[in-house]
PyMOL Python script that loads the backbone (N, CA, C, O; Angstrom):
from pymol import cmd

cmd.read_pdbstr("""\
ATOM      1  N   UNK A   1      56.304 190.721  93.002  1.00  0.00           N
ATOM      2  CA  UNK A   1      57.329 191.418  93.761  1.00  0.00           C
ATOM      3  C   UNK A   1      57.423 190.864  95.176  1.00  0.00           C
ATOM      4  O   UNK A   1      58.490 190.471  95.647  1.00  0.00           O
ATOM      5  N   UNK A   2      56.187 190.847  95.882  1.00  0.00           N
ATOM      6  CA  UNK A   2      56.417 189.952  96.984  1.00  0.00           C
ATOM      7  C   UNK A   2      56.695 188.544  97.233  1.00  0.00           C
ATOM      8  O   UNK A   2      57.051 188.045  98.300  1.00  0.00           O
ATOM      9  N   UNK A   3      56.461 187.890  95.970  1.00  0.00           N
ATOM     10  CA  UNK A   3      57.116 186.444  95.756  1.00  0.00           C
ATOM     11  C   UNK A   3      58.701 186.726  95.668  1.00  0.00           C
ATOM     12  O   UNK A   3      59.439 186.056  96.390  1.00  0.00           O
ATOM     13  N   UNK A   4      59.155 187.534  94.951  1.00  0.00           N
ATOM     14  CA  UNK A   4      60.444 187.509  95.141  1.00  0.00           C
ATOM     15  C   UNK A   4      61.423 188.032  96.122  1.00  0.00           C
ATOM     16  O   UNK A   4      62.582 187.638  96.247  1.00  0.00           O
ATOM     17  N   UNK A   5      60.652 189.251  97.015  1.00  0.00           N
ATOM     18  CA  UNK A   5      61.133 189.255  98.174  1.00  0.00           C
ATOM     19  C   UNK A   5      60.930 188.317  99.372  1.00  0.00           C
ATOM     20  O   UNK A   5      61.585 188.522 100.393  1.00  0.00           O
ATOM     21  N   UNK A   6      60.126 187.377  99.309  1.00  0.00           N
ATOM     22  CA  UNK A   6      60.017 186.118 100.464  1.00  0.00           C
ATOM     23  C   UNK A   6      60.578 185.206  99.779  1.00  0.00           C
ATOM     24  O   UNK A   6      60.295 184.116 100.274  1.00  0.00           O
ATOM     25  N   UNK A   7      61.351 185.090  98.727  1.00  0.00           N
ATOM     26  CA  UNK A   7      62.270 183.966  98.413  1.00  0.00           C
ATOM     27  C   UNK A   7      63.519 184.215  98.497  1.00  0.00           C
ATOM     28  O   UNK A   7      64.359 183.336  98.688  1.00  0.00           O
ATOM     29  N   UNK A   8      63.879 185.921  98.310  1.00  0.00           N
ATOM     30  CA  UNK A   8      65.216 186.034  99.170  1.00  0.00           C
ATOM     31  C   UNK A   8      65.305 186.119 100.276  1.00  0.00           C
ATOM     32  O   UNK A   8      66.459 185.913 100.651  1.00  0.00           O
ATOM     33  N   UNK A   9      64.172 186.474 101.554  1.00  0.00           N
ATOM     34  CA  UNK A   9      64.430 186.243 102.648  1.00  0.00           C
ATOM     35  C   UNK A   9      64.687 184.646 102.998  1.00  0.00           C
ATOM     36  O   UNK A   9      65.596 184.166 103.676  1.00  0.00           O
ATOM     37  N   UNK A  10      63.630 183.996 102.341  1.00  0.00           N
ATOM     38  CA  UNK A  10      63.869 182.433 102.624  1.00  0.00           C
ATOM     39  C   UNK A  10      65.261 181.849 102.278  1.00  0.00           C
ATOM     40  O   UNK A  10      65.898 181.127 103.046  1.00  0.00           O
ATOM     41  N   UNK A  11      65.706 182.268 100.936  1.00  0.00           N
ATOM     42  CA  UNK A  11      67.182 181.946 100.751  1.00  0.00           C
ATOM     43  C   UNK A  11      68.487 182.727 101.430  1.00  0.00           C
ATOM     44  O   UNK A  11      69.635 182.333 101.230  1.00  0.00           O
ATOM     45  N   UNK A  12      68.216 183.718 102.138  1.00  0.00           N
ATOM     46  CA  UNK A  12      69.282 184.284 103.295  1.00  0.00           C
ATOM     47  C   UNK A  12      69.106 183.593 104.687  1.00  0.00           C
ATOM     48  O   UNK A  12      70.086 183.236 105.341  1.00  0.00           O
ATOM     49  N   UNK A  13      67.634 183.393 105.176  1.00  0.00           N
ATOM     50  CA  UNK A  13      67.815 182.570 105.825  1.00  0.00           C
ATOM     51  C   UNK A  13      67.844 181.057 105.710  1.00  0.00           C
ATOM     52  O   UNK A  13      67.417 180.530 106.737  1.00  0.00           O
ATOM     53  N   UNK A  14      68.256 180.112 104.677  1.00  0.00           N
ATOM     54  CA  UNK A  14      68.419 178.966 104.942  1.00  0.00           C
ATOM     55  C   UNK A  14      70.188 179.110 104.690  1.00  0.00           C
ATOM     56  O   UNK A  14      71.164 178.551 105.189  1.00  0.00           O
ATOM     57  N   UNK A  15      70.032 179.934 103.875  1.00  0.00           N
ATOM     58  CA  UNK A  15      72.050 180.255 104.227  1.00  0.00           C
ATOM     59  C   UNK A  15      72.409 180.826 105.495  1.00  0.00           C
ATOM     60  O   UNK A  15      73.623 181.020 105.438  1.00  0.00           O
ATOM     61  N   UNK A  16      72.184 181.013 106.063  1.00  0.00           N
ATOM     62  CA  UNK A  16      72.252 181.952 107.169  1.00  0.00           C
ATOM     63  C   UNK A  16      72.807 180.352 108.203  1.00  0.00           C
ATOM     64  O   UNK A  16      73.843 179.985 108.756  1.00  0.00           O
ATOM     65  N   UNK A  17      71.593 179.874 108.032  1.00  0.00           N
ATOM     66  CA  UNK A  17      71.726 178.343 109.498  1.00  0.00           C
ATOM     67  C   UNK A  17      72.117 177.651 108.577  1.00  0.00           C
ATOM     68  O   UNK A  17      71.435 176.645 108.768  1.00  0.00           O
ATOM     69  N   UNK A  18      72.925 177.372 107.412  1.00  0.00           N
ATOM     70  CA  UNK A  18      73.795 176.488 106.638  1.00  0.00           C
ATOM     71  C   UNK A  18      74.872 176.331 106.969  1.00  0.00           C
ATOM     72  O   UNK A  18      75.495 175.276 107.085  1.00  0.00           O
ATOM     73  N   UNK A  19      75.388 178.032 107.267  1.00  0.00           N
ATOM     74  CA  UNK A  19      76.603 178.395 107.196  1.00  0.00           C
ATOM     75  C   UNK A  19      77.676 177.540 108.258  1.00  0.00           C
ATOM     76  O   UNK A  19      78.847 177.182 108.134  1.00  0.00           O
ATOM     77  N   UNK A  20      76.490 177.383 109.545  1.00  0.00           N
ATOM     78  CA  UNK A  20      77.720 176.919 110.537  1.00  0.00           C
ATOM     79  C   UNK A  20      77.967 175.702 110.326  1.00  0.00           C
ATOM     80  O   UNK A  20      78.458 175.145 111.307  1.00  0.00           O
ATOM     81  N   UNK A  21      77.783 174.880 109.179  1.00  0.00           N
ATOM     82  CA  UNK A  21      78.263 173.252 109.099  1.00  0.00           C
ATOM     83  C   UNK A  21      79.260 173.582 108.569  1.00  0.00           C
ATOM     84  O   UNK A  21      79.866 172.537 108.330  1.00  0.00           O
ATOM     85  N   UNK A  22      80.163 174.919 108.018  1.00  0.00           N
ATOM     86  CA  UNK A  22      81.411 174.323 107.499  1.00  0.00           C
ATOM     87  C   UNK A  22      82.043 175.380 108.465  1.00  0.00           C
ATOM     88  O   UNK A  22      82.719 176.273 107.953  1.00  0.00           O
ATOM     89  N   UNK A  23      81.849 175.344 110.054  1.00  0.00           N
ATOM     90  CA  UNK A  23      82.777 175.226 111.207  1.00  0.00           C
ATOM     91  C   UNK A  23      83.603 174.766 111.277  1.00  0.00           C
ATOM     92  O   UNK A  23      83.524 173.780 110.545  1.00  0.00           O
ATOM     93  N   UNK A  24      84.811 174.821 111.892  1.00  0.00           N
ATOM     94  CA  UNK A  24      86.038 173.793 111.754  1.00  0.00           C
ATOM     95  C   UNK A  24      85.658 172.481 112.924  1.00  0.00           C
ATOM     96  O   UNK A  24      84.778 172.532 113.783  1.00  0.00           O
ATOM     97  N   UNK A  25      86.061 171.991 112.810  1.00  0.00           N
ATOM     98  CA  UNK A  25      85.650 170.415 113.765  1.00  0.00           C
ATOM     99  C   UNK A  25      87.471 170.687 114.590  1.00  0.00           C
ATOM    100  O   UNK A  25      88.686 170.832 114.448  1.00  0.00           O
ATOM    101  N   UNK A  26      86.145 170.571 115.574  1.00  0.00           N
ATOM    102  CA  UNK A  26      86.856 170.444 116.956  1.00  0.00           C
ATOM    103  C   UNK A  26      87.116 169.633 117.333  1.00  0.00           C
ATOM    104  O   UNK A  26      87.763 169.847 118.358  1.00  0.00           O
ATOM    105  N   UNK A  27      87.013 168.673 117.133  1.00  0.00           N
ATOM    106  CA  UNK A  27      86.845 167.296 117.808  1.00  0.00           C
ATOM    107  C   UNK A  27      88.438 166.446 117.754  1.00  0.00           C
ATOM    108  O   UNK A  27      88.699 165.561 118.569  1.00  0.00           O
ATOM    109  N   UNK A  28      89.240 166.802 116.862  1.00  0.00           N
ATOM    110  CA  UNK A  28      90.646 166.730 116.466  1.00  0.00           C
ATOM    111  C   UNK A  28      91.405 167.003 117.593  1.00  0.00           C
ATOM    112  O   UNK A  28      91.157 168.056 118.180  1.00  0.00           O
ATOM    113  N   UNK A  29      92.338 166.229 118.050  1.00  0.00           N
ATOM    114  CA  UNK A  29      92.956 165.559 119.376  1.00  0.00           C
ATOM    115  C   UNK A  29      94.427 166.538 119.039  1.00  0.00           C
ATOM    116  O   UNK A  29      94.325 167.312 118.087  1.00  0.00           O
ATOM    117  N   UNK A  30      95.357 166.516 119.567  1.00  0.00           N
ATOM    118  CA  UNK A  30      96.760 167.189 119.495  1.00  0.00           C
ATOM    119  C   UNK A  30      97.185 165.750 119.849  1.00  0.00           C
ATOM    120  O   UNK A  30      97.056 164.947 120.772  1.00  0.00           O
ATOM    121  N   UNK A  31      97.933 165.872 118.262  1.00  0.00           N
ATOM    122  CA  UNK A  31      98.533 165.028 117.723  1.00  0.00           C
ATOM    123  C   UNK A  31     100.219 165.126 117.706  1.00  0.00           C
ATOM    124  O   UNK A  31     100.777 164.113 117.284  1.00  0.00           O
ATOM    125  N   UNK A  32     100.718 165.773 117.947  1.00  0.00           N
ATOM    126  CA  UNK A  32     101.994 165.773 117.644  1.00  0.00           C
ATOM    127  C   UNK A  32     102.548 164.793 118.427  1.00  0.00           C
ATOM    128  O   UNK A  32     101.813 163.991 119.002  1.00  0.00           O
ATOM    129  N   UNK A  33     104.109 164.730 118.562  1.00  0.00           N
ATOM    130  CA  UNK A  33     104.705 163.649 118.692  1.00  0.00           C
ATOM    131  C   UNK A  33     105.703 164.390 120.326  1.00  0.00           C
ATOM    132  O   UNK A  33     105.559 165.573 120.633  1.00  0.00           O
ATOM    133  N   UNK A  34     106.555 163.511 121.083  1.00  0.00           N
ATOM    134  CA  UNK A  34     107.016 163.940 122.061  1.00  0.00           C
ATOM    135  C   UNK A  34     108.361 164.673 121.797  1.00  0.00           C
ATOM    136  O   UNK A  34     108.835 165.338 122.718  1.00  0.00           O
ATOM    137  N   UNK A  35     109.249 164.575 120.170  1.00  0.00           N
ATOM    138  CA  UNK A  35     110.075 165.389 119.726  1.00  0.00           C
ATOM    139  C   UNK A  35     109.514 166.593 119.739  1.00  0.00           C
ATOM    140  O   UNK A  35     110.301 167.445 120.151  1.00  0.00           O
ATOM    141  N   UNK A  36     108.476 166.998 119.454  1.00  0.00           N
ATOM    142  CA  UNK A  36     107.825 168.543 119.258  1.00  0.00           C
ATOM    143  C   UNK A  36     107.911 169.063 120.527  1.00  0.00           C
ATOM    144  O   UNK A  36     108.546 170.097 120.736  1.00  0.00           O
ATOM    145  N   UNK A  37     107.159 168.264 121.680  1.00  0.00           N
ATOM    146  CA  UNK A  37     107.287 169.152 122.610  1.00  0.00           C
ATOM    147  C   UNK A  37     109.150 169.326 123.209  1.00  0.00           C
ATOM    148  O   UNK A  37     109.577 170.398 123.637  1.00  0.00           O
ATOM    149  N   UNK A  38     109.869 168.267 123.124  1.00  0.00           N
ATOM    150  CA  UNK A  38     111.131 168.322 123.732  1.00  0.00           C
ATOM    151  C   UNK A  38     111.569 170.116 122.697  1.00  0.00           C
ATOM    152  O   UNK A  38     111.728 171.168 123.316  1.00  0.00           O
ATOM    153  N   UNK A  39     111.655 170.044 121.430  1.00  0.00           N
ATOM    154  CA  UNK A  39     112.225 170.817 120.900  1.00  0.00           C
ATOM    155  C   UNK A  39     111.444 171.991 121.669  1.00  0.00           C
ATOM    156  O   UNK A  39     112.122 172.657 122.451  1.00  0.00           O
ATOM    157  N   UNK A  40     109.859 172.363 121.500  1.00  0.00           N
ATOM    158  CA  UNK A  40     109.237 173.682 122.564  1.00  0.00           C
ATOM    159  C   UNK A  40     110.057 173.989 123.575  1.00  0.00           C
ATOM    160  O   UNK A  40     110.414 175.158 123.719  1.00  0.00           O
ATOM    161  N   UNK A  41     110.592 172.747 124.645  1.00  0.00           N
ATOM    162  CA  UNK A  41     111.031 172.976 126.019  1.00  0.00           C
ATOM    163  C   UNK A  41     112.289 173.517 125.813  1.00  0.00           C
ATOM    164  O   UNK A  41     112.746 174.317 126.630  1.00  0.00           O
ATOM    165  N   UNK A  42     113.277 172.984 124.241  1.00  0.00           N
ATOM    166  CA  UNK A  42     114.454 173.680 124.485  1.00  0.00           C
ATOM    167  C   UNK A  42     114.846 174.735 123.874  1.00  0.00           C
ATOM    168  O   UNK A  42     116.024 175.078 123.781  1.00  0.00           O
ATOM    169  N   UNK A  43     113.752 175.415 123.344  1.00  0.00           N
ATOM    170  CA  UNK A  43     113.108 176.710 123.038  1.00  0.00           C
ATOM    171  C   UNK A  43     113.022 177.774 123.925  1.00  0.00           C
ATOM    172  O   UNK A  43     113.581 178.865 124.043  1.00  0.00           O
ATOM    173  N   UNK A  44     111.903 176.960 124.696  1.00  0.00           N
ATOM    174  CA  UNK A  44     111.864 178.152 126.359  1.00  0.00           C
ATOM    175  C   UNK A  44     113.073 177.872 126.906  1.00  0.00           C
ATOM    176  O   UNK A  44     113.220 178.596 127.891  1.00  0.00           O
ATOM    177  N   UNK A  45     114.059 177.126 126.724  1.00  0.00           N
ATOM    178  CA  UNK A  45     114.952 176.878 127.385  1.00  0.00           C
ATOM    179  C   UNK A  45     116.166 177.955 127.775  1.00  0.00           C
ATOM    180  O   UNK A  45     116.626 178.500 128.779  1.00  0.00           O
ATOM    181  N   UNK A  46     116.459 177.897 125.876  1.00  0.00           N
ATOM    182  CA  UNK A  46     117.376 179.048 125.291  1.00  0.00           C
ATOM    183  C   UNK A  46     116.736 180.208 125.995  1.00  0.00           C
ATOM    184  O   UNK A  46     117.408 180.984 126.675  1.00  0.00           O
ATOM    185  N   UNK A  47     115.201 180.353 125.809  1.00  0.00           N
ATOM    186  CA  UNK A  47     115.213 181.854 125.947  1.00  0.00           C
ATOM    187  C   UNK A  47     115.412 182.691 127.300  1.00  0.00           C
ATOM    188  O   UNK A  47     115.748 183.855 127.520  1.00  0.00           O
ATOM    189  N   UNK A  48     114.965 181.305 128.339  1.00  0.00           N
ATOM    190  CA  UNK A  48     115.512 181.654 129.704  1.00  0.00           C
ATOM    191  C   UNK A  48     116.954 181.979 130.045  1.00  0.00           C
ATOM    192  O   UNK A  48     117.531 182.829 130.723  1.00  0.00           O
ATOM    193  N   UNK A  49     117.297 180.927 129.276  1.00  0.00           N
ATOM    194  CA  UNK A  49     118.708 181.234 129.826  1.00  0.00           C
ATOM    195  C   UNK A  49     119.726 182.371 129.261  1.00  0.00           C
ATOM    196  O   UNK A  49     120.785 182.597 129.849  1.00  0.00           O
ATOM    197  N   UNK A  50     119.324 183.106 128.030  1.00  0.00           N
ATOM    198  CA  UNK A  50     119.867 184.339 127.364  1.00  0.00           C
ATOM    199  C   UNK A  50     119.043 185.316 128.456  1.00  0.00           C
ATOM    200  O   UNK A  50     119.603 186.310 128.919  1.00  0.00           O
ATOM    201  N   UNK A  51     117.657 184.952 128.833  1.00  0.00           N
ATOM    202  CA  UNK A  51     117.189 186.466 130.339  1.00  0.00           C
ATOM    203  C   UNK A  51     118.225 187.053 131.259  1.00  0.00           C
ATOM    204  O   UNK A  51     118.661 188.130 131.663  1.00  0.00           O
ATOM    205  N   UNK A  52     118.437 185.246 131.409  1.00  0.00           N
ATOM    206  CA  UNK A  52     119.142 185.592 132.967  1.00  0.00           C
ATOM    207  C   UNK A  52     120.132 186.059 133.426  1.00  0.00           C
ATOM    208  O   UNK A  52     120.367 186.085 134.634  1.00  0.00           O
ATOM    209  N   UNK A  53     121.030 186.595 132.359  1.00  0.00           N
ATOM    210  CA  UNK A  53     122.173 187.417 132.250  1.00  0.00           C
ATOM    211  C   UNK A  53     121.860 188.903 132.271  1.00  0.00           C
ATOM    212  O   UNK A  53     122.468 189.770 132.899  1.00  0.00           O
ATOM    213  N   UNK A  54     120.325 189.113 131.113  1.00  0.00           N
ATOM    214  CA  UNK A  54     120.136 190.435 130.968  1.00  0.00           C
ATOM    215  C   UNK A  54     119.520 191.249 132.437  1.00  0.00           C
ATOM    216  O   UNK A  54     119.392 192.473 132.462  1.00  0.00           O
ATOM    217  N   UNK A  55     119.217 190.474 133.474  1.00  0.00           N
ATOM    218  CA  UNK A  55     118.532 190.586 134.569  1.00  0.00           C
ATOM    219  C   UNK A  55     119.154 190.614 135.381  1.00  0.00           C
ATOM    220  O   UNK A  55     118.554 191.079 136.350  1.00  0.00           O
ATOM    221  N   UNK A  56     121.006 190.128 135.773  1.00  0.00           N
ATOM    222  CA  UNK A  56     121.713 190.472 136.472  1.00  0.00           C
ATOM    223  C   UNK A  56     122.035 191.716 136.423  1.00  0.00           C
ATOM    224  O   UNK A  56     122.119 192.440 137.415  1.00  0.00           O
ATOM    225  N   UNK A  57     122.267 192.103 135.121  1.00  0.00           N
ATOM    226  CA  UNK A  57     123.049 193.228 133.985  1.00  0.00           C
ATOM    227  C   UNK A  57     122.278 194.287 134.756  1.00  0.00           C
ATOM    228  O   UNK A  57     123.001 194.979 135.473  1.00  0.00           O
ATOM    229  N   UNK A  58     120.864 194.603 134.782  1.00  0.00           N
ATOM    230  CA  UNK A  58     119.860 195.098 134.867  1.00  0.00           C
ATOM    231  C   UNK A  58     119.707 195.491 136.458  1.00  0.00           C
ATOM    232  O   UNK A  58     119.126 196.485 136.894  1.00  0.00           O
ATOM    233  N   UNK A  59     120.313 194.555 137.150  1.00  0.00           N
ATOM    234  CA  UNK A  59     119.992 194.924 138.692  1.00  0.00           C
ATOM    235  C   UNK A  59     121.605 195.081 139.282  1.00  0.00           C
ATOM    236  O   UNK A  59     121.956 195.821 140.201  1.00  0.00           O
ATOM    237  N   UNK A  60     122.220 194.430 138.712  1.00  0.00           N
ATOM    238  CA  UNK A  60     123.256 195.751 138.901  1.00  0.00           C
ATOM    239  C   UNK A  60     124.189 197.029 138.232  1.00  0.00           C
ATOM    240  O   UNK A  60     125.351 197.269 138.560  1.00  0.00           O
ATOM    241  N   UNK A  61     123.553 197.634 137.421  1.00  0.00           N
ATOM    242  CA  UNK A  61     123.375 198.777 136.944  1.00  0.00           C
ATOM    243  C   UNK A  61     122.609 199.434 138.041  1.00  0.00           C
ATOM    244  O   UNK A  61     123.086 200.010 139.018  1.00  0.00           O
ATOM    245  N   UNK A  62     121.433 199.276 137.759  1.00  0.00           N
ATOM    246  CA  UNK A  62     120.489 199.888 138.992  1.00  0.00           C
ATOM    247  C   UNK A  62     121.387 200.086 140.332  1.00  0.00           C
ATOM    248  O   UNK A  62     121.561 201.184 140.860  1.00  0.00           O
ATOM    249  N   UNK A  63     121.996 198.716 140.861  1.00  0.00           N
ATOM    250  CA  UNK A  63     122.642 199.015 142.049  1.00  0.00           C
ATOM    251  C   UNK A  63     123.758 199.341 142.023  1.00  0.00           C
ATOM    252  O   UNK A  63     124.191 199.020 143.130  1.00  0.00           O
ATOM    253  N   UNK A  64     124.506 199.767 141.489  1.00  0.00           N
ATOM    254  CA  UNK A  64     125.561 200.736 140.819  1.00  0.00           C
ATOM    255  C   UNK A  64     124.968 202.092 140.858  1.00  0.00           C
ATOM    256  O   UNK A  64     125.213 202.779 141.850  1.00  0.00           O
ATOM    257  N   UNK A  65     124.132 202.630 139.806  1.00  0.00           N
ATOM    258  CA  UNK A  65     123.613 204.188 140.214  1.00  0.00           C
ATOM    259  C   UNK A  65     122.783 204.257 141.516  1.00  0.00           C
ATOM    260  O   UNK A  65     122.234 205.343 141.703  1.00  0.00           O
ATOM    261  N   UNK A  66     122.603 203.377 142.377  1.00  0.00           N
ATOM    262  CA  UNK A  66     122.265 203.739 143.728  1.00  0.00           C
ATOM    263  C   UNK A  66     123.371 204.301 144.700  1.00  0.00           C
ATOM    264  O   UNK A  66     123.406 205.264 145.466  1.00  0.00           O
ATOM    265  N   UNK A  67     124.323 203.236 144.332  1.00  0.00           N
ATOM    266  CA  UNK A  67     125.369 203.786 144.988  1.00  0.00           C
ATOM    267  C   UNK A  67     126.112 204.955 144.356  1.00  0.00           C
ATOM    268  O   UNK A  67     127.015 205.378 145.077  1.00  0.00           O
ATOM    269  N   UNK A  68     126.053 205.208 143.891  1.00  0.00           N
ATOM    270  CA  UNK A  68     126.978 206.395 142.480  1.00  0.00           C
ATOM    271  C   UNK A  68     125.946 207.279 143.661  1.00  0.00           C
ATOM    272  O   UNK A  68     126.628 207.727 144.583  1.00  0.00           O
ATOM    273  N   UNK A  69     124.923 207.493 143.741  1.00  0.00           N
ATOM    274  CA  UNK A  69     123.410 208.741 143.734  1.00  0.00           C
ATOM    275  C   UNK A  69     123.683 208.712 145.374  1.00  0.00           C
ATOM    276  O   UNK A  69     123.592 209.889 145.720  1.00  0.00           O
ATOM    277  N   UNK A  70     123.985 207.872 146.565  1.00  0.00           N
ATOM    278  CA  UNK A  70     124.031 207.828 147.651  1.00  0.00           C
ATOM    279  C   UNK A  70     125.864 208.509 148.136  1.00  0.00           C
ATOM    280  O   UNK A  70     126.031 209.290 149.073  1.00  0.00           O
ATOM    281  N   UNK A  71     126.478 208.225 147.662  1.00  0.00           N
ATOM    282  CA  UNK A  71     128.086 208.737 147.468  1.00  0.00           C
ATOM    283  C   UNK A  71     127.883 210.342 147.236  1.00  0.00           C
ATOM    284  O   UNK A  71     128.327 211.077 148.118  1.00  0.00           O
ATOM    285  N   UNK A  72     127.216 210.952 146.066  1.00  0.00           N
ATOM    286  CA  UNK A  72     127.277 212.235 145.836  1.00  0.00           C
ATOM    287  C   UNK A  72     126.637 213.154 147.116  1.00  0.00           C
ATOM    288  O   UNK A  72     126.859 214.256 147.618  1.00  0.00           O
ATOM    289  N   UNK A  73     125.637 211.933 147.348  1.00  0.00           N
ATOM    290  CA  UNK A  73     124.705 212.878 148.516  1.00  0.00           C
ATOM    291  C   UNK A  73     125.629 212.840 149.722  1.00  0.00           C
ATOM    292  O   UNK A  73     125.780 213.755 150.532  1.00  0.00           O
ATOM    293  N   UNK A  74     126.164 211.775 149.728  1.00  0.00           N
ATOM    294  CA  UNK A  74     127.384 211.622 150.962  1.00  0.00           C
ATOM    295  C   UNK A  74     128.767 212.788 150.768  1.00  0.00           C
ATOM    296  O   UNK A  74     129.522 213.056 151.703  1.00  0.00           O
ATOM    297  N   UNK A  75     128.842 213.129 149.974  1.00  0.00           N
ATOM    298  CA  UNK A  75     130.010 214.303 149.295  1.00  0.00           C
ATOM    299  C   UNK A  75     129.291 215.656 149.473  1.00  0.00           C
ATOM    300  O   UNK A  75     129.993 216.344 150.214  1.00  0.00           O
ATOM    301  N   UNK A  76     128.318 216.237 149.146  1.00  0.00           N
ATOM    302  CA  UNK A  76     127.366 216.963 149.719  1.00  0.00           C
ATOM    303  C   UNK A  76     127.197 217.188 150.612  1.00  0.00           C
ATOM    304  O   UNK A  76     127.087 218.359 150.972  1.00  0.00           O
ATOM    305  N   UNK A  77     127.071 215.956 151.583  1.00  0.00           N
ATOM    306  CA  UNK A  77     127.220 216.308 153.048  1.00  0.00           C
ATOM    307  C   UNK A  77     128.135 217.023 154.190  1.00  0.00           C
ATOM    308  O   UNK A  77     128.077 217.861 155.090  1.00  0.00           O
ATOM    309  N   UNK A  78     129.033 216.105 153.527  1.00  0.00           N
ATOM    310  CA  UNK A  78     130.331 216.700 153.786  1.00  0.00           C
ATOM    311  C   UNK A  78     131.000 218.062 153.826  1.00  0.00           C
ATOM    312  O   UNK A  78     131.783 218.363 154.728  1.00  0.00           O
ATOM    313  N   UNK A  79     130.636 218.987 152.702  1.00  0.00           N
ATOM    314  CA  UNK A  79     130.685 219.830 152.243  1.00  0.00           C
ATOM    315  C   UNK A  79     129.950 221.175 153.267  1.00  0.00           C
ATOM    316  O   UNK A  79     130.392 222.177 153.829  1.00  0.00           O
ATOM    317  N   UNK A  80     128.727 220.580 153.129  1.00  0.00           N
ATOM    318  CA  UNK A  80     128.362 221.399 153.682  1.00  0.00           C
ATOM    319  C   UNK A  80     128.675 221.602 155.566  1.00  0.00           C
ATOM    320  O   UNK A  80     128.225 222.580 156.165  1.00  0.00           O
TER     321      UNK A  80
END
""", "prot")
cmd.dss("prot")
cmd.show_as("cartoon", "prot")
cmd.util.cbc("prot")
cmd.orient("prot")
């Protein structure tokens, strides 16, 4: 019984420090080609340039209900 429990410890641990040889290898360079990155750049490209509309849109709305919210208080004033 104790022969066979020190031969599964021995065989968990030689699997154990086996295991990390089928690590992936790092050592593999980035390979792609300069079409890949052009197409990435006109990727981020598109996506900037569909923002930058939503970000005008966005700040003036905002500055639209500032003024809408400064007018009422100005009518208010008045009033009273």
């Amino acid at each position: 019984m104790k022969l066979q429990i020190l031969a599964q410890t021995l065989l968990i641990l030689l699997l154990a420090t086996v295991s990390t040889a089928f690590a992936v290898d790092t050592t593999k360079v980035y390979n792609s080609g300069i079409l890949v990155l052009v197409f990435l750049g006109f990727c981020a490209l598109v996506v900037v340039i569909q923002i930058l509309p939503a970000i005008v849109l966005m700040f003036g709305s905002i500055r639209s209900m500032i003024k809408s919210a400064s007018q009422k208080n100005l009518a208010r004033q008045k009033v009273k």
